[in-house]
C-alpha positions in Angstrom: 55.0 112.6 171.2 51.3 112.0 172.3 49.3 110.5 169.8 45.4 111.4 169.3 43.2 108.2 169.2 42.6 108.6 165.6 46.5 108.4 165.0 47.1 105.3 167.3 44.5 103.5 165.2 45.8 104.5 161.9 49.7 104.6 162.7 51.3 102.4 160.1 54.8 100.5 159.9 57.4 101.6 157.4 57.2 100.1 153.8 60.8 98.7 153.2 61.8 98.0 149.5 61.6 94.9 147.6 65.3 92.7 148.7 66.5 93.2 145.2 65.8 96.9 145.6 68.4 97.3 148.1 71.8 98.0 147.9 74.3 96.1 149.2 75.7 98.9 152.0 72.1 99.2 152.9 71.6 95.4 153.4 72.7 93.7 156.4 75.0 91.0 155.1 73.9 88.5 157.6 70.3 88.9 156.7 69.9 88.7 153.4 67.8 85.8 151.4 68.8 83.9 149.2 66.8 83.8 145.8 66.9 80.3 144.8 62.9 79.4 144.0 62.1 78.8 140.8 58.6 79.1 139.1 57.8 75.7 139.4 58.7 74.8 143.4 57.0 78.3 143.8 53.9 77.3 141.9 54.0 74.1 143.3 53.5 75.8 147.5 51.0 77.5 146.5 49.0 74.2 144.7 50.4 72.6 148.0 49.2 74.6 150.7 45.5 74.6 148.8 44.9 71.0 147.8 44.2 68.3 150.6 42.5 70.8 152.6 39.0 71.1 151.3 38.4 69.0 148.2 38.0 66.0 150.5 35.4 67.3 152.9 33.5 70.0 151.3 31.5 68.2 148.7 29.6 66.5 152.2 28.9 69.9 153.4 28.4 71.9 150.2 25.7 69.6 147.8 23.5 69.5 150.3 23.1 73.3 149.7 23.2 73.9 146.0 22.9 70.3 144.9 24.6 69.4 141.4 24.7 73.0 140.9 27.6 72.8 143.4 29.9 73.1 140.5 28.5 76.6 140.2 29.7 77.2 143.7 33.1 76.0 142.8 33.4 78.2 139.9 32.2 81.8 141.6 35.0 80.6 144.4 37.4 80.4 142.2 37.1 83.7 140.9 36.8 85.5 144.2 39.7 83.7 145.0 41.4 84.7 141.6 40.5 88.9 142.1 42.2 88.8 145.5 44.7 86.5 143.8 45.9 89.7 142.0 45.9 92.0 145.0 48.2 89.7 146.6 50.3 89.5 143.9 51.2 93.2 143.5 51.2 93.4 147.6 53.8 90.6 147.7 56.2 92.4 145.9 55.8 95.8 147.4 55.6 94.5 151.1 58.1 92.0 151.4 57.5 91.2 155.0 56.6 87.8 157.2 53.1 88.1 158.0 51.7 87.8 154.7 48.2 89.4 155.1 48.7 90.8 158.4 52.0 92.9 157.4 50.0 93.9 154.4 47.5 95.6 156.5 50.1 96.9 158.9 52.2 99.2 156.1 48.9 100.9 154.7 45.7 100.8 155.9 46.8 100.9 159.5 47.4 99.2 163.2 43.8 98.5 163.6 42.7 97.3 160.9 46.0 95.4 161.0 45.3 93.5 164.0 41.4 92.7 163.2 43.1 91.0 159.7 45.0 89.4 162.4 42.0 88.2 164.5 41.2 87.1 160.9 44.0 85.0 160.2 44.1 83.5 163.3 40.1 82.3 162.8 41.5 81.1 158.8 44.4 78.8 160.3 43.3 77.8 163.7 40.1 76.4 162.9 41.1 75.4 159.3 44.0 73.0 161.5 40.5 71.8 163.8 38.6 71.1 160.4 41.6 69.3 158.4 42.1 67.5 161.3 38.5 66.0 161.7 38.4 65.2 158.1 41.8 63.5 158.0 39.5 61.0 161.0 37.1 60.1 158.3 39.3 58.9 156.3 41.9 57.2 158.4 38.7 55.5 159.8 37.6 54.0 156.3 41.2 53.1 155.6 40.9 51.0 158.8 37.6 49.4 157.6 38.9 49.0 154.0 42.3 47.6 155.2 41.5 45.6 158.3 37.9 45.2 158.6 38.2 47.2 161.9 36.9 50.4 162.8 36.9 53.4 165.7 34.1 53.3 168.0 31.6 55.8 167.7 32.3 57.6 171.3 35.9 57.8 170.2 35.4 59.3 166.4 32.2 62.0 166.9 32.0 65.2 169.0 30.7 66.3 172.1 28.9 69.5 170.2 27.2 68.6 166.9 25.2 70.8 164.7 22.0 69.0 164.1 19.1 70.4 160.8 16.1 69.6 163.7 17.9 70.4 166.5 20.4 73.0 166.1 23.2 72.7 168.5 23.1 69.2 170.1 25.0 68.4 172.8 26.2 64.4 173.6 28.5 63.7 176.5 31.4 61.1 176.4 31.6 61.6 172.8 35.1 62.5 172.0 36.7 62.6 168.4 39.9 61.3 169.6 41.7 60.8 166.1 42.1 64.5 165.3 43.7 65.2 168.6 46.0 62.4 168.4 46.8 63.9 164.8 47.3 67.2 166.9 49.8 66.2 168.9 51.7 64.6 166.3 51.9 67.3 164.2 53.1 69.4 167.5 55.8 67.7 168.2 56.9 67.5 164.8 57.2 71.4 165.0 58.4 71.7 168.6 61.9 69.7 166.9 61.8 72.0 164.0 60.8 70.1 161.6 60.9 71.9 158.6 59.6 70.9 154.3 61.8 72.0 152.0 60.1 72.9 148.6 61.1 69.9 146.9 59.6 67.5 149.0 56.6 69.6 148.9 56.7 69.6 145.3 56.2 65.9 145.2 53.7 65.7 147.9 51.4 67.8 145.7 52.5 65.2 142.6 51.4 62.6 144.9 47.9 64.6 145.7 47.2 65.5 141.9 48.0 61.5 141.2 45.2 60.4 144.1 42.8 63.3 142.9 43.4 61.9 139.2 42.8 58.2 139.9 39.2 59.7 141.8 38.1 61.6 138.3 39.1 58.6 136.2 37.2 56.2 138.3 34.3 58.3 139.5 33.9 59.1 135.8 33.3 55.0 135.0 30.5 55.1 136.7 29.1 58.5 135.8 25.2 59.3 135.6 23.9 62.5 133.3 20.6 62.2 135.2 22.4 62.5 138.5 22.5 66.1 137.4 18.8 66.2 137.1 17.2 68.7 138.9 20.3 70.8 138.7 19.5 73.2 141.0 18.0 72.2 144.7 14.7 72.0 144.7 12.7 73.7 147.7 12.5 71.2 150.0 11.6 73.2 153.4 15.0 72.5 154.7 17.9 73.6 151.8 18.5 76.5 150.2 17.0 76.8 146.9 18.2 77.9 143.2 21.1 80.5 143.2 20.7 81.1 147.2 21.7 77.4 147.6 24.6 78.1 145.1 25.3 81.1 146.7 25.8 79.6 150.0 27.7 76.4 149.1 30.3 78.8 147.5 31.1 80.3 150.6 31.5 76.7 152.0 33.8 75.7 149.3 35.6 78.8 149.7 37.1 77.0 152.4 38.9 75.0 149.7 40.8 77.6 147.8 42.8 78.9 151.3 46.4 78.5 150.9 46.8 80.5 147.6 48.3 83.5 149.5 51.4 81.3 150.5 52.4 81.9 147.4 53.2 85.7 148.7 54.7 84.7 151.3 57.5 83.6 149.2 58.4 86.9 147.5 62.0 87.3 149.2 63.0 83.8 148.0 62.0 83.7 144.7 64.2 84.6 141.4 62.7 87.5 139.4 59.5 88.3 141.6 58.1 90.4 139.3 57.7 87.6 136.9 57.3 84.6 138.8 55.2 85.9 142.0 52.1 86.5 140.0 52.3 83.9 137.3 53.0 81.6 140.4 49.7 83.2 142.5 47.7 82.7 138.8 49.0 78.2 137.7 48.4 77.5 141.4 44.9 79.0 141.1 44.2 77.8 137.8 45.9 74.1 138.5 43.4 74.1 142.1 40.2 75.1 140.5 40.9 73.1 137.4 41.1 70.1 139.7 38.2 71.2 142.4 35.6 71.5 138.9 36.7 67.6 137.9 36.8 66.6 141.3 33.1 68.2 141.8 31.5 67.3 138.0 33.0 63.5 138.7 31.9 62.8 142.1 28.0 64.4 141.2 27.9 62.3 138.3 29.0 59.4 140.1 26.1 59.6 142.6 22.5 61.0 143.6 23.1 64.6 145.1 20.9 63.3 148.0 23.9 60.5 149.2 26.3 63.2 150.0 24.4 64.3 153.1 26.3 63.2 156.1 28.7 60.9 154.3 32.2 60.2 156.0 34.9 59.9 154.0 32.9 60.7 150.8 34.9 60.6 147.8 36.5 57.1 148.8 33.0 56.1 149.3 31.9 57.0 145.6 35.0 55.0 144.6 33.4 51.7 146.6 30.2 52.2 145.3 31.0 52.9 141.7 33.4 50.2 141.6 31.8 47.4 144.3 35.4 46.9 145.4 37.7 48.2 148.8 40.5 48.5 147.1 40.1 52.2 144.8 38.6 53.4 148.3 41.7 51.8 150.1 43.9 53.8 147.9 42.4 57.0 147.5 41.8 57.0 151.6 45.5 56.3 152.1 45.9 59.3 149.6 44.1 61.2 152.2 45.1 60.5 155.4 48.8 61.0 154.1 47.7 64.4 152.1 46.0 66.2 154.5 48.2 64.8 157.4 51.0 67.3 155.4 48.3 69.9 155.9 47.5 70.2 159.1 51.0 70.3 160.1 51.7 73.1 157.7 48.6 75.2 158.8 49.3 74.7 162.4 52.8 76.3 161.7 51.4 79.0 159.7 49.6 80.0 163.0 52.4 79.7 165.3 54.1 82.2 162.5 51.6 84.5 161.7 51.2 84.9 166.3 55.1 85.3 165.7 55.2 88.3 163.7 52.2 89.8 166.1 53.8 89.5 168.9 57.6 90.9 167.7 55.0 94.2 167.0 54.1 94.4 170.6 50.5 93.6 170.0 50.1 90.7 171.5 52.3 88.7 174.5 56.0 88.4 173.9 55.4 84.5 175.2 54.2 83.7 171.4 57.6 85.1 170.4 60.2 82.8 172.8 61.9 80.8 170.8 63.5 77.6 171.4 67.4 78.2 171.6 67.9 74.1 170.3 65.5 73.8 168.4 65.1 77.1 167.1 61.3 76.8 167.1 58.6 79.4 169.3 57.8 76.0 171.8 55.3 78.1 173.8 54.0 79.4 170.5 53.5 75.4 169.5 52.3 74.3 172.5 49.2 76.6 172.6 48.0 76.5 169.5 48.2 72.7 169.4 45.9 72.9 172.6 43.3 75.2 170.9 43.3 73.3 167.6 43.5 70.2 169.1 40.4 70.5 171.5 38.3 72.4 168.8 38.7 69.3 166.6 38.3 67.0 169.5 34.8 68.4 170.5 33.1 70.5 167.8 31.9 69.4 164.7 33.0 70.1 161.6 29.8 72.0 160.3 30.9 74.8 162.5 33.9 75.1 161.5 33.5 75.5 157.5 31.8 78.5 157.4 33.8 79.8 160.5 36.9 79.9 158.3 35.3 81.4 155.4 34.0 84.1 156.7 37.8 84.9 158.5 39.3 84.3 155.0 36.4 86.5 152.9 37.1 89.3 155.8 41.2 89.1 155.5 40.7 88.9 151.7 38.4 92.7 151.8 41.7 94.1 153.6 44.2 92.9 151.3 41.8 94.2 148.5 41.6 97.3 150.7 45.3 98.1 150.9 45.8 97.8 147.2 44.8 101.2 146.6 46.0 102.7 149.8 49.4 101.6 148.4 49.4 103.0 145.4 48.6 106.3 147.0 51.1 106.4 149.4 53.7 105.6 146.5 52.1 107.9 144.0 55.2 110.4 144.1 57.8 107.1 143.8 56.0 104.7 142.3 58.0 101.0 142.6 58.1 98.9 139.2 56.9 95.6 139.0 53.8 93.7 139.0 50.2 96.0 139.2 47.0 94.8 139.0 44.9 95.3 135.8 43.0 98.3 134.8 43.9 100.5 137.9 43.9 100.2 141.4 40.1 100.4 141.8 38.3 98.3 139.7 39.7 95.0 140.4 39.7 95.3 144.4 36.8 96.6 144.5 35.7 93.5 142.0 37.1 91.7 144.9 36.1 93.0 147.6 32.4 92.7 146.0 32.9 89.2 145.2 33.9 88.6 148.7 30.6 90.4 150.0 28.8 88.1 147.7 29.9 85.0 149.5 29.4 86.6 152.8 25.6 86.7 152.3 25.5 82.8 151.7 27.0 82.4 155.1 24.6 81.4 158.3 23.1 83.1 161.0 24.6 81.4 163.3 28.2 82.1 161.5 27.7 85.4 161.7 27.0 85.7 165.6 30.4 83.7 166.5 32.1 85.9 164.0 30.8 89.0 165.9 31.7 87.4 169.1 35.4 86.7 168.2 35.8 90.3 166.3 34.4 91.7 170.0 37.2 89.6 172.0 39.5 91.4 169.3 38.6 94.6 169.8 38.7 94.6 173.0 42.3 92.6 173.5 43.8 95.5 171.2 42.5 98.2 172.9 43.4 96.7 176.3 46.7 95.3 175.7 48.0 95.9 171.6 47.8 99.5 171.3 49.5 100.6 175.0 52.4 97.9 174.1 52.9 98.4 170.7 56.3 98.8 169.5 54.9 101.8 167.4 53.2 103.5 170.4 57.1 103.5 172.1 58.6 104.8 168.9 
């Protein structure tokens, strides 16, 4: 049957029902999941996946923005993060797909919009990999200093491409931030074997992150300044943003910090009573991260000047030198770090392969992202790719591109998500599934979120917005070239 335009773009895949929903004759009995994830392990992915990423880096790119006031920032992303933290809790359950987001967007607002959440996802873990990376090289770079009085030459540990406040994009050949890449490859062949984490090892890497996070508040509090905090907004300077606009905008950096909740949803299949333990486990993890992040942020502004942050490497081990006047709280917490958010990238770099995975099984994209790896039982091609694109964005761009980058691909995915809540519920007005709903209808909390999203958007740069239009153009384009002739759905 021909299908108009209109219908291609808005053709959607079939909503199966939640696992436990399903009979056994209707269940393939080699295919089935096993519910064995309890609240805690559950809670604990989600607390996981979110920690180590951005609570070590951001502070550098965020209180030059908004100042002390940063704390603000932390608080307004927190509770954009916690609205969409909702939607994704009732989605979960409803949608219990690989794909998280992206299969979201595929069973009710359509195959276009679908694949543009996709183009969104792919921004959110590809250059959130890069940025992790580069981060992780400040801090294995102190930990050399602090350890063995050595450290990486500068041509080795800086990029090519730099973002410079005078200058704007600077660039400096034979610089090459070598660490991250080396980090890259590591990580790749880690996943090209098939390494996999269960949930209990995860659960005590995150009860090793909370310990180093901890010993920074307790110490960073010694030292703690009340005047530090004095002017608390930033003052117009001719160069940062001022008042709320400065707030405004380090929010969407920090954004950048609360990623990972939605791996929570990811979950739903595995996890006993989902109805339950899904959204309470979407809600501790968010409340446990932003708990933390507001410590974190309060202790390490009252520990020093806002104007010391600006450029710093490696910044919250740094407090922990300066407050103390010893190597060793800096030694500790940079270990902390480099072993933290080496966990991170690795995970994030899989989430991409996975998330290309489930694209590709739906025709949209090349069926090479889909091989997999008869051994090893891993998509090697997959691997190999998106280790070569995370590995050279981390090994030549700096980091300041890449914060805002992957907020604005998260705020965009998260306005979908918020989106499909409501187109849900419509489609299942006549059968209605129990289980978890958001609060006060399907309207007013999306559309909360999807506001609050907006909100952020508007901090974001210029310059943030034009690469973001340039990447949603090459999307466009791939799916109406290539995704919507060979999509499984356009054969059916």
């Amino acid at each position: 049957m021909n299908q108009t335009l209109v219908q291609k773009l808005t053709r959607t895949k079939p909503v199966a029902p939640p696992v436990e929903h399903v009979s056994a004759d209707q269940a393939p009995a080699g295919n089935r999941l096993h519910r064995s994830m309890g609240l805690f392990p559950l809670t604990m992915i989600g607390v996981g996946a979110t920690i180590g990423t951005g609570i070590f880096f951001t502070m550098v790119e965020a209180v030059p923005k908004a100042g002390p006031s940063v704390v603000l920032s932390f608080l307004i992303a927190a509770i954009t993060a916690g609205l969409t933290a909702l939607c994704y809790a009732e989605l979960s359950f409803r949608i219990p797909a690989s794909g998280s987001s992206y299969s979201f967007a595929y069973a009710t607002v359509g195959e276009f919009l679908a694949f543009i959440m996709a183009a969104c996802l792919l921004l959110e873990y590809g250059l959130a990999a890069s940025a992790t990376a580069i981060g992780w090289s400040d801090y294995l770079n102190n930990f050399l200093n602090n350890a063995f009085g050595w450290h990486i030459p500068e041509m080795l540990r800086s990029p090519m491409i730099v973002a410079t406040a005078s200058h704007g994009i600077e660039l400096r050949p034979g610089h090459i931030n070598l660490p991250p890449i080396l980090l890259v490859i590591l990580c790749c062949g880690l996943l090209i074997r098939g390494t996999k984490e269960s949930a209990t090892t995860n659960a005590i890497m995150v009860l090793i992150k909370l310990a180093i996070l901890v010993f920074f508040i307790v110490i960073a509090f010694s030292g703690f300044d009340i005047n530090n905090f004095h002017p608390f907004f930033s003052p117009d300077n001719g160069v940062h943003y001022t008042g709320m606009a400065g707030v405004t905008a380090a929010a969407a950096t920090v954004f950048f910090s609360f990623i990972g909740l939605d791996t929570v949803a990811t979950a739903g299949e595995e996890v006993r009573n989902p109805t339950r333990n899904v959204p309470i486990g979407i809600l501790s993890a968010l409340a446990i991260v932003t708990v933390f992040y507001m410590l974190v942020a309060f202790a390490a502004m009252g520990a020093q000047p806002a104007s010391m942050f600006a450029g710093q490497e490696a910044g919250l081990a740094v407090i922990l030198q300066n407050v103390t006047g010893q190597k060793w709280p800096a030694l500790v917490l940079a270990a902390g770090a480099v072993i933290s958010v080496f966990s991170v990238t690795l995970v994030t770099i899989y989430g991409q392969t996975r998330i290309l995975y489930a694209i590709s099984k739906d025709g949209l994209i090349s069926r090479t992202f889909q091989k997999v790896n008869p051994r090893t039982a891993s998509p090697v091609q997959n691997t190999l790719i998106v280790s070569l694109v995370v590995g050279l964005v981390a090994g030549f761009v700096d980091a300041t591109f890449l914060w805002d980058m992957v907020s604005m691909g998260t705020l965009t995915a998260f306005i979908v998500v918020s989106l499909a809540v409501p187109v849900l519920r419509y489609k299942q007005r006549a059968n209605p599934t129990a289980g978890f709903r958001v609060p006060f209808g399907p309207y007013l909390v999306p559309g909360l979120s999807i506001s609050a999203c907006l909100y952020l958007m508007f901090g974001l740069s210029l310059t943030t917005y034009t690469i973001f239009a340039i990447w949603m153009s090459a999307a466009v384009i791939t799916y109406f070239l290539y995704g919507m002739r060979n999509s499984k759905l356009n054969k059916a």
